[in-house]
C-alpha positions as CSV (number, residue, x, y, z in Angstrom):
1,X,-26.6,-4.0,7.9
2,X,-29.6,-3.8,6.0
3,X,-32.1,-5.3,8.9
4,X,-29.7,-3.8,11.7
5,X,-30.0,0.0,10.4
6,X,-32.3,2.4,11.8
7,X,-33.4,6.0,12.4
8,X,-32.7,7.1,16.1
9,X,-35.7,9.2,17.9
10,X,-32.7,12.1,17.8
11,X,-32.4,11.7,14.5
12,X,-29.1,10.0,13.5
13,X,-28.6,6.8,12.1
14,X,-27.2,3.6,13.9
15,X,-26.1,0.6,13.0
16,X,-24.4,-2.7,13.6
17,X,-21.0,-3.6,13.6
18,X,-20.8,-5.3,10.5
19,X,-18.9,-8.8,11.8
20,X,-19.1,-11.5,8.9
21,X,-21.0,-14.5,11.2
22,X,-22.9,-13.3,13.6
23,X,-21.3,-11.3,16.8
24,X,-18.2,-13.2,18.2
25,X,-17.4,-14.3,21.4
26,X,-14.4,-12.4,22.2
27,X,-12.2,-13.1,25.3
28,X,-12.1,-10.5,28.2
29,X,-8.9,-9.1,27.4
30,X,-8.7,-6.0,30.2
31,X,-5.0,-6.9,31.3
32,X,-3.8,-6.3,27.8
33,X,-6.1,-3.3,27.7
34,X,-4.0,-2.1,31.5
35,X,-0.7,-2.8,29.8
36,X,-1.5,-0.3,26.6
37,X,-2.7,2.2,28.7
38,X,0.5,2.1,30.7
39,X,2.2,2.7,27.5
40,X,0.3,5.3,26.4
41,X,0.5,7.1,30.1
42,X,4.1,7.0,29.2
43,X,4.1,9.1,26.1
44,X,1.4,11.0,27.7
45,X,4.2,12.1,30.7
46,X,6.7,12.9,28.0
47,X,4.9,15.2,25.9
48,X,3.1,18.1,27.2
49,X,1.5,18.8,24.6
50,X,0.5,15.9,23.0
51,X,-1.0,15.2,26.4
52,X,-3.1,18.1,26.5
53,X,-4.1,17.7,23.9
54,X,-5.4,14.2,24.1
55,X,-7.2,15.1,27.1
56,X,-9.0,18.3,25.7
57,X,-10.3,15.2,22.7
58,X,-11.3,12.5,25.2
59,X,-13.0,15.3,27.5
60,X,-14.8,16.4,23.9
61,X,-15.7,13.0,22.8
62,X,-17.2,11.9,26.3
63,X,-19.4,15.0,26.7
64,X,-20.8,14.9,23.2
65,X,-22.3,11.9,24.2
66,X,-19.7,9.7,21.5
67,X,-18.0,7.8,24.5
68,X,-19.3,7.2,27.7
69,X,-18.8,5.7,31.1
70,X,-19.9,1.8,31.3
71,X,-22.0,1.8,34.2
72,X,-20.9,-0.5,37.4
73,X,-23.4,-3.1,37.3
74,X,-22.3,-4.0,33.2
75,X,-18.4,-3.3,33.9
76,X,-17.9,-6.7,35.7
77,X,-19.1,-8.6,32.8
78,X,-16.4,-9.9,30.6
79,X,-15.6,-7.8,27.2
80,X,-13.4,-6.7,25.0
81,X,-11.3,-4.1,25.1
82,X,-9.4,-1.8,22.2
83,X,-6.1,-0.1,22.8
84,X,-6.6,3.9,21.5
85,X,-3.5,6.2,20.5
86,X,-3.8,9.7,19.2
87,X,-3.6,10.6,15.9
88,X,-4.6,14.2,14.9
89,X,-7.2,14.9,12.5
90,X,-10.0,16.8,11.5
91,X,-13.2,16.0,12.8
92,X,-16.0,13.9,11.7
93,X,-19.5,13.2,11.9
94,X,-19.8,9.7,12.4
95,X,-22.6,6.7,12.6
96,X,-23.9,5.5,16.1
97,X,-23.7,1.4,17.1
98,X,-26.3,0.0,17.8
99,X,-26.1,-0.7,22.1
100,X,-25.9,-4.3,21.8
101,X,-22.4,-3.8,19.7
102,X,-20.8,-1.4,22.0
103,X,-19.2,-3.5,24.3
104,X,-17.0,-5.1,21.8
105,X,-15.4,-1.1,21.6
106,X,-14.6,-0.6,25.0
107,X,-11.7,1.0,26.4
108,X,-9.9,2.5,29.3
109,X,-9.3,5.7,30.2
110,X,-8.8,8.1,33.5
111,X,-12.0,10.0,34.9
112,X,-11.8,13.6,33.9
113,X,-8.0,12.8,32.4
114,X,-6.6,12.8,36.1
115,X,-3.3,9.8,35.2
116,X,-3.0,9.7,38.8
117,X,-6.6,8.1,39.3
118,X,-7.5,4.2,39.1
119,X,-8.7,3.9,34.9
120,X,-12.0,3.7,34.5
121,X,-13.8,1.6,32.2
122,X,-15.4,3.6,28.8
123,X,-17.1,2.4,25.5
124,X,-17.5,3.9,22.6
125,X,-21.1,4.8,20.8
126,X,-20.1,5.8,17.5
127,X,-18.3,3.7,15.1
128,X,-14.3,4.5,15.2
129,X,-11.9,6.3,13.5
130,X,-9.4,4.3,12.0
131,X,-11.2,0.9,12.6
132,X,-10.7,-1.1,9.2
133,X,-14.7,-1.4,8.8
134,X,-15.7,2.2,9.7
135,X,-15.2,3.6,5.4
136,X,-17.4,0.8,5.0
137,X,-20.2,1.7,7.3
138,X,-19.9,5.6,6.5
139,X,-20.2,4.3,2.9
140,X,-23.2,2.3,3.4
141,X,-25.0,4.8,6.0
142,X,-24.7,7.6,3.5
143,X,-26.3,5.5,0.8
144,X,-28.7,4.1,3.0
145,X,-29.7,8.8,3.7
146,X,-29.6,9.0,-0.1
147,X,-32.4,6.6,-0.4
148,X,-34.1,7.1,2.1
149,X,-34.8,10.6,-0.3
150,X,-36.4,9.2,-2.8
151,X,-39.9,11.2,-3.9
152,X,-38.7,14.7,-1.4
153,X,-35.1,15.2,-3.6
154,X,-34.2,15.1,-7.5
155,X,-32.9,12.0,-8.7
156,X,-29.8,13.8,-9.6
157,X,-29.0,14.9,-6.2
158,X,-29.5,11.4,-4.9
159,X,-27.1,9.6,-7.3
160,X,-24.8,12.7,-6.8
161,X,-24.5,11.0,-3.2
162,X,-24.8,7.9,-4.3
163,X,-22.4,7.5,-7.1
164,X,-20.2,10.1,-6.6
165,X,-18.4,9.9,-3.3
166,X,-15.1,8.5,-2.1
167,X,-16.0,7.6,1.6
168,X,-16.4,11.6,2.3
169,X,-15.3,12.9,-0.5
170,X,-18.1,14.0,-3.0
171,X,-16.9,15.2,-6.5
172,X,-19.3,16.1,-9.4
173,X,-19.4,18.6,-12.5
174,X,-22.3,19.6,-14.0
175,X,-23.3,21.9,-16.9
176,X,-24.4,25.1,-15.6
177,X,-23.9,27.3,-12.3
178,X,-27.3,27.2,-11.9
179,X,-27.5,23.4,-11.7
180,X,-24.1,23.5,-9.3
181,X,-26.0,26.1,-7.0
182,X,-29.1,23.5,-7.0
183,X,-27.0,20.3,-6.2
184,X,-24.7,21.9,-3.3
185,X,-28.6,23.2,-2.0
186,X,-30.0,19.6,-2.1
187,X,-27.2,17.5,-1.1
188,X,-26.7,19.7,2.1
189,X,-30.4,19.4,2.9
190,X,-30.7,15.4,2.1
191,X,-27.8,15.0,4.7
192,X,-29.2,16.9,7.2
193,X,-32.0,14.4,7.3
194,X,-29.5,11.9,9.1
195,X,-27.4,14.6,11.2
196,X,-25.0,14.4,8.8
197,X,-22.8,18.0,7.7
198,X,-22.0,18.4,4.2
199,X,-19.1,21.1,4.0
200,X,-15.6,22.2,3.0
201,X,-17.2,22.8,-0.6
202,X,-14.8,24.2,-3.5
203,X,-15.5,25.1,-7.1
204,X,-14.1,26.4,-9.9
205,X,-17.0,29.2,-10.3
206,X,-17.3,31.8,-8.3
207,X,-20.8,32.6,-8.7
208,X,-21.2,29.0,-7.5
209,X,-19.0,29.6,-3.9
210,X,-20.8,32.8,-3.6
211,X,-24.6,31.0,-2.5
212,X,-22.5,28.9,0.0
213,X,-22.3,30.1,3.6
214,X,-18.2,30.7,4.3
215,X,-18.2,28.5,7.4
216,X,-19.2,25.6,4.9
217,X,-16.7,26.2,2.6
218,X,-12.9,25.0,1.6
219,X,-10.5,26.7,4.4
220,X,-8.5,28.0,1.2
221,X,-11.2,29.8,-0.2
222,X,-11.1,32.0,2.2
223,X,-7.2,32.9,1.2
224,X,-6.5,36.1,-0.8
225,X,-4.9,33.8,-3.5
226,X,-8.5,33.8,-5.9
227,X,-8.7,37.5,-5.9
228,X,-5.1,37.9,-6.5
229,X,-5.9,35.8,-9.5
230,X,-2.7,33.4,-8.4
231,X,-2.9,30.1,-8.8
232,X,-4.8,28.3,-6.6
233,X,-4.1,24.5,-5.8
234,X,-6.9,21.9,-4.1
235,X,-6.5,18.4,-3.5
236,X,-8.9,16.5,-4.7
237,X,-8.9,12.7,-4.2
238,X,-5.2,12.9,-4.2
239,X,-5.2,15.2,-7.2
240,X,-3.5,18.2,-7.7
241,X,-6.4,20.7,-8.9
242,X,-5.7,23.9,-9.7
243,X,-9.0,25.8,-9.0
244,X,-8.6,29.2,-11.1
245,X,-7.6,27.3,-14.7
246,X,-9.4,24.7,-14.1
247,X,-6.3,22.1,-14.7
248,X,-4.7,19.1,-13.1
249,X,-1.4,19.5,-12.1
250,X,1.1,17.7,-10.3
251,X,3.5,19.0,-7.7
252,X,6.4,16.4,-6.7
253,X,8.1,17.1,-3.4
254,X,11.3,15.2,-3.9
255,X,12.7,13.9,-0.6
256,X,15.9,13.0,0.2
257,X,15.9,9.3,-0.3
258,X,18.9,6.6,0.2
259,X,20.1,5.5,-3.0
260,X,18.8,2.4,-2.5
261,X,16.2,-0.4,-3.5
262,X,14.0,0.9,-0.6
263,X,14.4,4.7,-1.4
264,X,14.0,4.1,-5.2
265,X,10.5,2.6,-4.3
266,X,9.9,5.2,-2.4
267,X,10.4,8.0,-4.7
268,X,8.6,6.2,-7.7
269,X,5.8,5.5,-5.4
270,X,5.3,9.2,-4.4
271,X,4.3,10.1,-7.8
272,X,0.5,9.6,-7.6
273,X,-1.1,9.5,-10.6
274,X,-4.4,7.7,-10.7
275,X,-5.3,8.3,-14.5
276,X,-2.1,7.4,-15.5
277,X,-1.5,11.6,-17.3
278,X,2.4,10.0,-16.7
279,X,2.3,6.5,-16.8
280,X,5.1,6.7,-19.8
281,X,7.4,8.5,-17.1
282,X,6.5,6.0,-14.2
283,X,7.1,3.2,-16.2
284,X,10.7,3.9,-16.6
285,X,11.1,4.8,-12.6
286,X,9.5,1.0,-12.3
287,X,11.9,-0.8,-14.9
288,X,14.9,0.5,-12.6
289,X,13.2,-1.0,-9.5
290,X,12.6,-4.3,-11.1
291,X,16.3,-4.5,-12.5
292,X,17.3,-4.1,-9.0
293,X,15.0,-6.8,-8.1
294,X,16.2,-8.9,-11.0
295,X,19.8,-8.9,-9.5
296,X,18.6,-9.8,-6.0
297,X,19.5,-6.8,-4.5
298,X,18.4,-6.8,-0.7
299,X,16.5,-3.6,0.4
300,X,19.1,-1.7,1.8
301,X,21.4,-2.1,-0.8
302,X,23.2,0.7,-2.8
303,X,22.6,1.4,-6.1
304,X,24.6,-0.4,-9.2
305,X,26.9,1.7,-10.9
306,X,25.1,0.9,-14.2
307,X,21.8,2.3,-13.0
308,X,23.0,5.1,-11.3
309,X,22.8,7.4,-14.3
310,X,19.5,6.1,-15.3
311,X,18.1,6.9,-12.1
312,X,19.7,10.6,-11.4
313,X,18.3,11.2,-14.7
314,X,14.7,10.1,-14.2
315,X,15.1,12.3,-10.5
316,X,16.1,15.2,-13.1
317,X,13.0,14.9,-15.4
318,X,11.1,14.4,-12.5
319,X,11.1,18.4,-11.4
320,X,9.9,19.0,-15.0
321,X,6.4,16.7,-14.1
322,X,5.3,20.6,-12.5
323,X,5.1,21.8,-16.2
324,X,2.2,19.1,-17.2
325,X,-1.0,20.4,-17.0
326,X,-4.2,18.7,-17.7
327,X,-7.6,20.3,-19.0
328,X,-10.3,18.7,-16.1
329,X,-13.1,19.0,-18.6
330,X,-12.9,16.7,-21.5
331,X,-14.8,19.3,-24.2
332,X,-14.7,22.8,-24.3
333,X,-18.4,24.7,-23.3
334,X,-19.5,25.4,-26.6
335,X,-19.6,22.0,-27.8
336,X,-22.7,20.8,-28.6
337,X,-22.3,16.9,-28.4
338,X,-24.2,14.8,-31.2
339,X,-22.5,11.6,-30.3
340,X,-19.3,10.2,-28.2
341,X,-16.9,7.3,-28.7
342,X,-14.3,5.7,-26.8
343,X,-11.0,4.7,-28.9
344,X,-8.1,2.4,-27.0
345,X,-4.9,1.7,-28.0
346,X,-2.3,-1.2,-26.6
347,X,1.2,-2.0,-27.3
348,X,3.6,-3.9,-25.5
349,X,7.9,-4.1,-25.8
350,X,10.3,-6.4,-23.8
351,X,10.3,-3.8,-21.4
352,X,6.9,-3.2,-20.6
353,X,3.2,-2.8,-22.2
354,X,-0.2,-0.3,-21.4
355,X,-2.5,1.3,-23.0
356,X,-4.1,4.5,-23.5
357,X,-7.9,5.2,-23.8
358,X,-9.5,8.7,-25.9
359,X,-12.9,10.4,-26.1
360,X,-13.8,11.4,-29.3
361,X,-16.8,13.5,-29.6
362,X,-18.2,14.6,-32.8
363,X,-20.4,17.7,-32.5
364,X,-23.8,18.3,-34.1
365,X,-22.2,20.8,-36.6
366,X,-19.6,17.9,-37.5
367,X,-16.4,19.3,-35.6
368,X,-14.4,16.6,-34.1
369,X,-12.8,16.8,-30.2
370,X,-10.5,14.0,-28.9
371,X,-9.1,14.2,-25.5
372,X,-7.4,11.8,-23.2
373,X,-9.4,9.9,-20.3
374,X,-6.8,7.6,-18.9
375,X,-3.8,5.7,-19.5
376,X,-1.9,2.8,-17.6
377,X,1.7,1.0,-18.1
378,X,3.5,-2.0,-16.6
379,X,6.9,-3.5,-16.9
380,X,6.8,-6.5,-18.4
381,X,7.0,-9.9,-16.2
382,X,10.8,-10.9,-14.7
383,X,9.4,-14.2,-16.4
384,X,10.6,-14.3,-20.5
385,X,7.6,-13.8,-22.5
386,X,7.2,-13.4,-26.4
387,X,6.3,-9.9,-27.8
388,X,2.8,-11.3,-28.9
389,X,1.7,-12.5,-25.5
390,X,2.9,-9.1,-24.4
391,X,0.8,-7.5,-26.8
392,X,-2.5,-9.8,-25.8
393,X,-1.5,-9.0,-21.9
394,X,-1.6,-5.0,-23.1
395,X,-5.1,-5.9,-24.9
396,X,-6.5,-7.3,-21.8
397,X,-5.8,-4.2,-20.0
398,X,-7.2,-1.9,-22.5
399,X,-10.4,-4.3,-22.8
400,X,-10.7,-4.3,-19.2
401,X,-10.2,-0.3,-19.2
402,X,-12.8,-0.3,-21.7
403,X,-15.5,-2.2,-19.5
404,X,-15.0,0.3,-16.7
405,X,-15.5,3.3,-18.3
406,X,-18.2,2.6,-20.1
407,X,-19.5,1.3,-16.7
């Protein structure tokens, strides 16, 4: 990646497909390329929309230069093709491949999206949506911009794309409006350099939503909802945010799951909670589950009487998780920091162990403000294991917790 990268004449990046030994020799595989377009002409024939609007996204993508028609003296040659289905999603700006790496992303389609016409052979020039390595080359490409700033942009806008984005996702919090107003400014500008278009912004400041054009902006910040002074939720990495008090919240849509060892796992999984605000409540949701896998229960199994109770119960405090509300910022604005500290504590039972890690901040005037950074439980191995090796499996975690926030 790092040779293979480079700044097109039109101003976007390219790069390589990023195989792990050199490029592969792949087999000509057009027949099964015939076969799952026959498949998808099928679903195509039995959905009207879907079909239109497939072939309103394939015209789209072909005309803006993203895919395009293999010439006839290069479609003879042997190469590999990819089977495409449609999957609806907002669009993206994405990374060219370099021309030597195209022809391992070919694929079939009918000229002008006529399904009664002979498929003609296409290949794509961007890297794909969905392909396992694309988050990987979107990651590197907009690290690769973000250095390529160094000397025209503030270091703090440059590790702001650097450091602080999820594949496309780009969260940050900084002191002042004014230094908000001055990062959205800079990042915008540092990703235009590479084509690139930094938008849907949100904030919690309305000053700071006020400098950014609408069009770039959240779709929900457009709604009524912040004047109204209702509460107004964003998601953000997963997160319930609530944007007008500033909190984390989390809003569990129960669904109608089987009473069984498959829609058990399914519910306790839906509760998504990264920094582990409810990892007390999980935990008990994942000792059910693993007494149901303790008495071999297959997945589609019904629910022992002696756990039913326990789990209708933990479905009944689950509504109440709507009422648990999390400040975002760890220290009120007034606090004038004269040093921080990071305190963890472990402990560990038969039926599980975790650990829960604090910031404690002590102000310049001697006031003292602790808040909670993270926590994280886990039921204690199937395996029968003394309470101290519990205990030095929950120090482990909080050790290892340690190492990564200080990081």
């Amino acid at each position: 990646m790092e040779s293979g990268i480079r700044l097109k004449d039109d101003g976007h990046y390219e790069m390589p497909l990023p195989f792990k030994k050199g490029r592969p020799n792949l087999p000509d595989n057009k027949v099964c390329g015939i076969h799952r377009l026959r498949c998808l002409e099928k679903k195509l024939k039995g959905n009207e929309q879907y079909c239109r609007d497939y072939k309103t996204f394939m015209d789209e993508t072909i005309a803006c230069g993203d895919a395009e028609l293999v010439p006839e003296e290069d479609s003879k040659t042997p190469a590999w093709y990819i089977p495409h289905h449609g999957v609806y999603h907002p669009p993206k700006s994405l990374f060219h491949v370099k021309p030597e790496d195209q022809d391992y992303l070919r694929f079939l389609w009918w000229k002008d999206g006529d399904l009664k016409a002979q498929p003609s052979i296409y290949r794509m020039k961007v890297h794909l949506f969905g392909a396992a390595s694309s988050p990987g080359c979107a990651n590197y490409g907009l690290k690769h911009l973000a250095a390529q700033g160094q000397g025209r942009f503030r270091e703090e806008t440059i590790r702001f794309i650097q450091k602080n984005f999820y594949v496309d996702d780009g969260l940050a919090s900084v002191e002042s409006e004014n230094q908000a107003i001055q990062l959205v400014k800079e990042a915008r500008e540092l990703c235009r350099t590479g084509k690139l278009r930094l938008h849907k912004f949100i904030s919690n400041s309305k000053e700071v939503l006020a400098t950014i054009p609408e069009e770039e902006c959240a779709k929900a910040v457009k709604d009524l909802t912040m004047m109204l002074g209702e509460p107004h939720m964003e998601r953000a990495l997963g997160v319930q945010w609530c944007v007008t008090s500033d909190e984390l919240q989390f809003r569990v849509v129960v669904k109608e799951n089987p009473l069984t060892r498959r829609g058990v796992l399914s519910t306790v999984a839906s509760v998504y909670d990264p920094l582990g605000f409810v990892a007390p409540f999980i935990l008990v949701g994942k000792q059910i589950l693993q007494q149901m896998c303790r008495d071999k229960l297959s997945w589609d199994d019904p629910l022992p009487d002696d756990l039913r109770p326990l789990w209708e119960s933990w479905l009944q405090d689950l509504k109440n998780l709507a009422g648990v509300r999390i400040q975002r910022y760890y220290l009120p604005s007034s606090f004038k920091v004269q040093h921080y500290e990071l305190h963890h504590f472990s402990d560990a039972s038969v039926s599980g162990y975790g650990e829960c890690s604090y910031l404690r901040a002590v102000s310049t005037s001697g006031e003292v403000h602790c808040s909670l950074v993270m926590g994280k439980s886990r039921v204690a191995p199937t395996k029968v294991t003394t309470i101290p090796r519990l205990e030095l499996s929950a120090a482990v975690v909080a050790v290892r917790t340690s190492d990564m926030l200080k990081k």
